[in-house]
C-alpha positions in Angstrom: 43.4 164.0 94.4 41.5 161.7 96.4 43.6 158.7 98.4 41.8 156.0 96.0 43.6 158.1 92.7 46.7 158.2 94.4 47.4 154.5 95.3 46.7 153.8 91.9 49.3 155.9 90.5 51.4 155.4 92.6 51.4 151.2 91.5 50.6 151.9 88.0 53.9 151.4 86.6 54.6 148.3 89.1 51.2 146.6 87.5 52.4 147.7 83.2 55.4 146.1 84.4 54.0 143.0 85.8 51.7 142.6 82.9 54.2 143.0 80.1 56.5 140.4 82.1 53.4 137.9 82.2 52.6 138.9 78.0 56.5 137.3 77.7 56.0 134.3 79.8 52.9 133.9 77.7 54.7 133.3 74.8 57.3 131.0 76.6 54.8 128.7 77.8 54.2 125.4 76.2 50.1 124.1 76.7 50.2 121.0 78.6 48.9 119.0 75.8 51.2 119.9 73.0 53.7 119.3 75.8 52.6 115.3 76.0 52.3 115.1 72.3 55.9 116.5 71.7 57.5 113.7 74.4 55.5 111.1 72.5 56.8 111.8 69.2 60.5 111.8 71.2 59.8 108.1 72.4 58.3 107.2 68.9 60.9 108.5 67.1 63.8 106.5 69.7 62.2 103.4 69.2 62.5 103.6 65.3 66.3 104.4 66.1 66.4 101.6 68.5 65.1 99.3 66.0 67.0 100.9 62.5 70.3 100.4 64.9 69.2 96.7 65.8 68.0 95.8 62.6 71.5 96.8 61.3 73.1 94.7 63.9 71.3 91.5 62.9 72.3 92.0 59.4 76.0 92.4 59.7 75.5 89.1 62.0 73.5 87.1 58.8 76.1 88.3 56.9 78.4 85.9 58.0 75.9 83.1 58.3 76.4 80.1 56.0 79.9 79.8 56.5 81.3 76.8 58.3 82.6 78.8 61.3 78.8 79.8 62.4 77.7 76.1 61.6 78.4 72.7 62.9 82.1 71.8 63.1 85.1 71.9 65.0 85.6 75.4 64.8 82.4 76.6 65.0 81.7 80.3 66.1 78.5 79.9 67.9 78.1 78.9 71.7 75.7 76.2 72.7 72.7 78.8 73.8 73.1 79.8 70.3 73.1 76.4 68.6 70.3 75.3 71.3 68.3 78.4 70.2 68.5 77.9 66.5 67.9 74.4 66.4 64.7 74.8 68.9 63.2 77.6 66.4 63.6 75.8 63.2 62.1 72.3 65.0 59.5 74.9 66.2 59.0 75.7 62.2 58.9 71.9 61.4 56.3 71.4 63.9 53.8 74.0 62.8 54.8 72.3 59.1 53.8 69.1 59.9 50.2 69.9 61.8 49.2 70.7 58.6 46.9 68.0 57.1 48.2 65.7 55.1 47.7 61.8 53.6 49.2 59.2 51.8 47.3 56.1 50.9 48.2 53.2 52.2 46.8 49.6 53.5 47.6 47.0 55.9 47.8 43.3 54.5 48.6 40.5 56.8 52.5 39.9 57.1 53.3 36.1 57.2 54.8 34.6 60.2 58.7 35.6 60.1 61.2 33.0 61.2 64.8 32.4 61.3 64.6 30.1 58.5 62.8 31.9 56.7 65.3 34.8 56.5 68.7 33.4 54.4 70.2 36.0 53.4 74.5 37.7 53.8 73.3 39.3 56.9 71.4 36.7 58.3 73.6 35.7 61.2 74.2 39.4 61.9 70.3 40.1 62.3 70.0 36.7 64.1 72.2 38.2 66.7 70.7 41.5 67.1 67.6 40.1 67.7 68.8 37.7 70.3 70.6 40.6 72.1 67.1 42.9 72.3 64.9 39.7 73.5 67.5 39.4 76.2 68.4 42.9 77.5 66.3 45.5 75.9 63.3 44.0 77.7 65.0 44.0 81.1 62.9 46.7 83.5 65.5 49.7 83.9 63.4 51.5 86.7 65.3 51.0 89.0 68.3 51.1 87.6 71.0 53.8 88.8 72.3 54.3 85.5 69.0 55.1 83.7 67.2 58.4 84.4 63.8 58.9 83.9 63.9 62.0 81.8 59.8 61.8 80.8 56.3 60.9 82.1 53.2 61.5 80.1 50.4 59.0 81.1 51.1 55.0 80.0 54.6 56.7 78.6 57.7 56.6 79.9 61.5 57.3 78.1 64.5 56.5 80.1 68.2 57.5 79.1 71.6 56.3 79.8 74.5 59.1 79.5 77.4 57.9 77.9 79.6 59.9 75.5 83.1 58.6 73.6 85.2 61.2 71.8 82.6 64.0 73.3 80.3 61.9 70.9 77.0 62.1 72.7 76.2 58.1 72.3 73.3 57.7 74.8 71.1 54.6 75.0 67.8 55.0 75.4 64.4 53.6 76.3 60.5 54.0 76.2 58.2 51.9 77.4 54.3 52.4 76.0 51.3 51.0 76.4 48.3 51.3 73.2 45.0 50.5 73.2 43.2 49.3 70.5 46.2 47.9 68.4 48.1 44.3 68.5 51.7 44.1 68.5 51.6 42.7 64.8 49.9 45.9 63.8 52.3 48.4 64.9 55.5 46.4 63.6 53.8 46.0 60.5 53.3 49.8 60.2 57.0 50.5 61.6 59.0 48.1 59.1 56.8 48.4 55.8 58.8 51.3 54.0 55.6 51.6 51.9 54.2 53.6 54.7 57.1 54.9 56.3 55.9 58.4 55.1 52.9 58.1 56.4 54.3 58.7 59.6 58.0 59.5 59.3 57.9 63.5 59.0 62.3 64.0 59.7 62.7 62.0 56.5 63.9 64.5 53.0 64.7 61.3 50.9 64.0 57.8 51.2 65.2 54.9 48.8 65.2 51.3 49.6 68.5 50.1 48.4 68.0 46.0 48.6 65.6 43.7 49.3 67.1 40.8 51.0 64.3 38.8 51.8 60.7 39.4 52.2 60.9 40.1 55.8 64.5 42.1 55.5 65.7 45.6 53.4 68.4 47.9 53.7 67.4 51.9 53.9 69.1 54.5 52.8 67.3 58.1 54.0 68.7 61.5 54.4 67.2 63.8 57.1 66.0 66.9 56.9 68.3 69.8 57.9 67.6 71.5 61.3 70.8 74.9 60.9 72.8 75.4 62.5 73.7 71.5 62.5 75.0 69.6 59.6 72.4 67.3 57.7 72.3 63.2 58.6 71.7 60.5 56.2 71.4 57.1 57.6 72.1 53.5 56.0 70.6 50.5 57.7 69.2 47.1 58.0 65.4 46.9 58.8 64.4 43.3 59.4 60.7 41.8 60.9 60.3 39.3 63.1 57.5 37.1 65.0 59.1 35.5 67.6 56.8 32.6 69.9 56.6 32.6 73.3 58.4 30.0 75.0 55.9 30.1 77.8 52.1 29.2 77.5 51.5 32.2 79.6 53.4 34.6 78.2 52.1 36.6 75.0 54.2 36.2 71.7 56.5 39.0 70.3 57.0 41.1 67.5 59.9 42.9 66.8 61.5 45.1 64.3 65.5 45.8 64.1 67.3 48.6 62.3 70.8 48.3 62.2 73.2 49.8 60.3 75.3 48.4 57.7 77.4 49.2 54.7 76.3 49.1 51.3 78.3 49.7 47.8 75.2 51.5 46.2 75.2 54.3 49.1 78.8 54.8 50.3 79.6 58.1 52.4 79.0 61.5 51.0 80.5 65.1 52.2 77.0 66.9 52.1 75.9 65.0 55.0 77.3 63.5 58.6 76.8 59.9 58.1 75.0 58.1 61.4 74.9 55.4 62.7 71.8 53.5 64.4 70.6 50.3 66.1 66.9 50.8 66.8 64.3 48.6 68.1 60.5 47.9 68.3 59.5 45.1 70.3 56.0 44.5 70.8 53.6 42.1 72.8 49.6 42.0 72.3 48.0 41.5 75.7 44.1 40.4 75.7 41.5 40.9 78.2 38.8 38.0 77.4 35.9 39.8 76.9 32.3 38.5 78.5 29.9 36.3 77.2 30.2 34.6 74.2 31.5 37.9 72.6 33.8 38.1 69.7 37.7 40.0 70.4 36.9 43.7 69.7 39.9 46.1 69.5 38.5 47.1 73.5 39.9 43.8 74.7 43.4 44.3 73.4 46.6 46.3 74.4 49.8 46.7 73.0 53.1 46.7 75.1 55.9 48.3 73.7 59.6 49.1 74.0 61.1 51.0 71.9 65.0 51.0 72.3 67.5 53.5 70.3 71.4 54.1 70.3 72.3 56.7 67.9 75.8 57.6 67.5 75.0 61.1 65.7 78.6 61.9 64.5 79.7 65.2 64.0 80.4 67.9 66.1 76.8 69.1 67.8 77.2 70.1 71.4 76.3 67.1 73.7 73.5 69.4 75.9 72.0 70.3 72.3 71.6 66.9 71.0 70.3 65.6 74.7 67.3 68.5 74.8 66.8 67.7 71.2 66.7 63.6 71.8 64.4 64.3 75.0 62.1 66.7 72.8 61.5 64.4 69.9 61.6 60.7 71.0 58.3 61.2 73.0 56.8 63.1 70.2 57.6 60.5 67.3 56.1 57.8 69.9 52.9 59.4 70.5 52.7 60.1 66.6 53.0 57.1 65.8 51.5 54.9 68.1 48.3 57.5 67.4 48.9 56.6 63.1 48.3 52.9 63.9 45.4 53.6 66.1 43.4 55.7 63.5 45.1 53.5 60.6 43.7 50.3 62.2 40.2 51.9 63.7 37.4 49.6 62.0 39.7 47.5 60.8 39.7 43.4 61.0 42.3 42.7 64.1 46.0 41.2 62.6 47.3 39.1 65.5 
């Protein structure tokens, strides 16, 4: 037997041994590809769980929704992220709701020149009072005022607020300036007072019925709101009177204002399906004119409209005070620019109403 033959035998059971050991770890091993596809299907098949078990979760939440403890009122279940949270995402909804296009026909006819006399009616000393009271201090300049914070800033725009609060009623004044090209201060009362337009314009509004006529320049509203959850719904009842009032100075431009106040009325008394608020809004307006050259007519270039817009809203009910502040700071500017930008088209090509 040569030395080659003998090694061999000699490690020929130590190599049957090694390669029946390496036949079982054969069968052991998992390919590295089936590996990654099995931990795949693992993650996959958590995430369903994840979800199933989440999904569950929400639904034993919902189930409770509705109920007065998870909606506005004393005893309300949900915190103030919460309410913040669900009030943002339905306003969210209403926004997407109203870029939708949408018209209403409507015209602008010249408004005769409003004057106390010319307004005789049970409220007349009431409205002749309110109007007094925004001619003297809702044009004062509040910018540098302590009290009043400048909350927002968006080009010729600018909204002020006062904090105040009474019962942990968030009552806050508040304050925007503006400054429109194109439209006279006639133009943009006319569109804010006539209630045949308020749709137009006015996207909050669920139901609008005009409960009096008082005079031709004066009606009292009644309007519910629409319903942002988790707050309770608001219906308003108020006084909405137009006025022209003439400078006293040659120099200084003449003013047009419109007041909403509210009042009580017989033929819409308090109801329990809403929270019943209470306003005293204002629109004051002045038309400045730049002469233009030449012997050139007035084109809407020449003209800008000054406005402040004043509002104290006492909402009632029980909303947290941050909640109705973000709200407030969120959709004053909005309704300003959306308006302001309604009269601008409305009036584009149009004869100019001084």
């Amino acid at each position: 037997m040569t030395t080659r033959t003998s090694w061999y035998n000699l490690w020929r059971p130590s190599l049957q041994r090694g390669t029946e050991l390496l036949k079982h770890q054969k069968q052991r091993w998992i390919p590295l590809q089936t590996c990654s596809h099995f931990f795949k299907e693992l993650e996959k098949r958590r995430r369903v769980e994840d979800a199933y078990k989440s999904a569950v979760n929400e639904l034993k939440k919902k189930s409770h929704y509705g109920g007065p403890d998870y909606e506005e009122g004393p005893n309300s279940l949900i915190n103030e992220d919460e309410f913040f949270d669900a009030v943002e995402a339905a306003l969210d909804r209403q926004d997407k709701i109203e870029e939708q296009p949408h018209s209403h026909s409507s015209s602008l006819s010249s408004v005769e020149l409003f004057s106390a006399s010319d307004d005789i009616h049970r409220f007349s000393a009431q409205v002749e009072e309110m109007v007094q009271n925004h001619m003297t201090y809702s044009l004062q300049d509040v910018g540098g005022d302590a009290n009043w914070q400048l909350v927002i800033e968006e080009g010729e725009m600018k909204v002020y607020r006062r904090e105040v609060e009474e019962n942990g009623i968030v009552l806050d004044p508040l304050k925007a300036t503006h400054s429109v090209k194109g439209v006279t201060g006639h133009e943009v009362c006319h569109y804010f007072w006539d209630t045949a337009v308020r749709l137009d314009w006015e996207t909050t509004i669920e139901n609008f019925n005009l409960v009096e006529t008082l005079s031709d320049n004066a009606v009292i509203v009644y309007q519910t709101h629409k319903r942002v959850w988790p707050a309770s719904q608001r219906d308003v009842l108020y006084l909405s009177a137009i006025r022209k009032i003439l400078a006293t100075n040659e120099n200084d431009p003449d003013t047009w204002l419109v007041c909403n106040f509210s009042v009580d009325h017989d033929n819409a008394p308090p109801t329990n399906r809403c929270v019943r608020a209470k306003i005293n809004v204002a629109m004051i307006c002045q038309t400045l004119v730049s002469p233009p050259e030449g012997d050139k007519e007035i084109s809407r270039d020449n003209i800008l409209c000054k406005i402040t817009y004043v509002a104290n809203v006492n909402p009632g009910g029980w909303a947290p005070a941050s909640v109705l502040r973000a709200v407030a700071k969120r959709e004053y500017p909005k309704f300003l620019k959306r308006f302001t930008s309604y009269v601008q088209d409305k009036t584009s090509g149009k004869p100019i109403l001084f």
